[in-house]
C-alpha positions in Angstrom: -32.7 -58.4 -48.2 -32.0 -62.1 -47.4 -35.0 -64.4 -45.5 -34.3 -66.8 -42.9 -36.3 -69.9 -42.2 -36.6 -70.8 -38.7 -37.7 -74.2 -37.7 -38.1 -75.6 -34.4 -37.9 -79.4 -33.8 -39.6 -80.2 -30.7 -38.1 -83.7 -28.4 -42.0 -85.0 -29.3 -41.6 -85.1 -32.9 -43.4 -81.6 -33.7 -42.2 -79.1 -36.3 -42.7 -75.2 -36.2 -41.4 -73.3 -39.1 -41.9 -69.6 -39.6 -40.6 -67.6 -42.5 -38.9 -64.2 -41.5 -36.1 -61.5 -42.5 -33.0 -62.1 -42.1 -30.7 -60.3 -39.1 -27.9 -58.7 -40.5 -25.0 -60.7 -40.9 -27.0 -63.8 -39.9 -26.0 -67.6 -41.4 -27.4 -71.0 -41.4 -26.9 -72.9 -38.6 -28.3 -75.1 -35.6 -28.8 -74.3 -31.7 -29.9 -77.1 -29.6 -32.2 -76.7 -26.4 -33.6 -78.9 -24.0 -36.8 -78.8 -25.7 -36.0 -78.7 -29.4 -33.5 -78.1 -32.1 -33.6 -74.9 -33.6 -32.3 -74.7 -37.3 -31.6 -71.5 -39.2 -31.1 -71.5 -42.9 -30.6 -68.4 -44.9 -32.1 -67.6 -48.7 -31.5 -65.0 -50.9 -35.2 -64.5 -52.0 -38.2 -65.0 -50.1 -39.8 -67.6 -52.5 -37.2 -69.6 -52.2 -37.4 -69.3 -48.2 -40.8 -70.5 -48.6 -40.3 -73.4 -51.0 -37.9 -74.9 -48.5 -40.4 -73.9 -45.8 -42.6 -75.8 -47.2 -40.3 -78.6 -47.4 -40.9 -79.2 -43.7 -44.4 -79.8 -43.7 -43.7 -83.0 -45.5 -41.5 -84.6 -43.2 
C-alpha cells in the first residue's frame, strides 16, 4: 500500500496538508485551481508520508 500526501496551497499563503492512501495507480504531481495549487506526492510507507507532511508545516 503506497500513501499520498495531499497539500493544498491556497492564493492567501495558507497550507492544508492531509495524509491519505494512495489511489491505485496514482503519481506525484500538481493541479492548479483558481484558488490554490494542489500537489500530490506519493510514498511507499506511511512514515515517510508523514515526515514529508510534516515538512510543510515549516514553510
Amino acid at each position: 500500500m503506497k500513501y499520498a500526501v495531499e497539500a493544498r496551497i491556497f492564493n492567501n499563503g495558507k497550507i492544508v496538508t492531509k495524509v491519505r492512501e494512495a489511489e491505485d495507480g496514482e503519481t506525484s504531481g500538481c493541479k492548479e485551481t483558481r484558488t490554490c495549487d494542489i500537489w500530490i506526492d506519493v510514498f511507499e510507507t506511511e512514515g515517510e508520508a508523514i515526515r514529508f507532511a510534516n515538512e510543510y508545516k515549516r514553510a
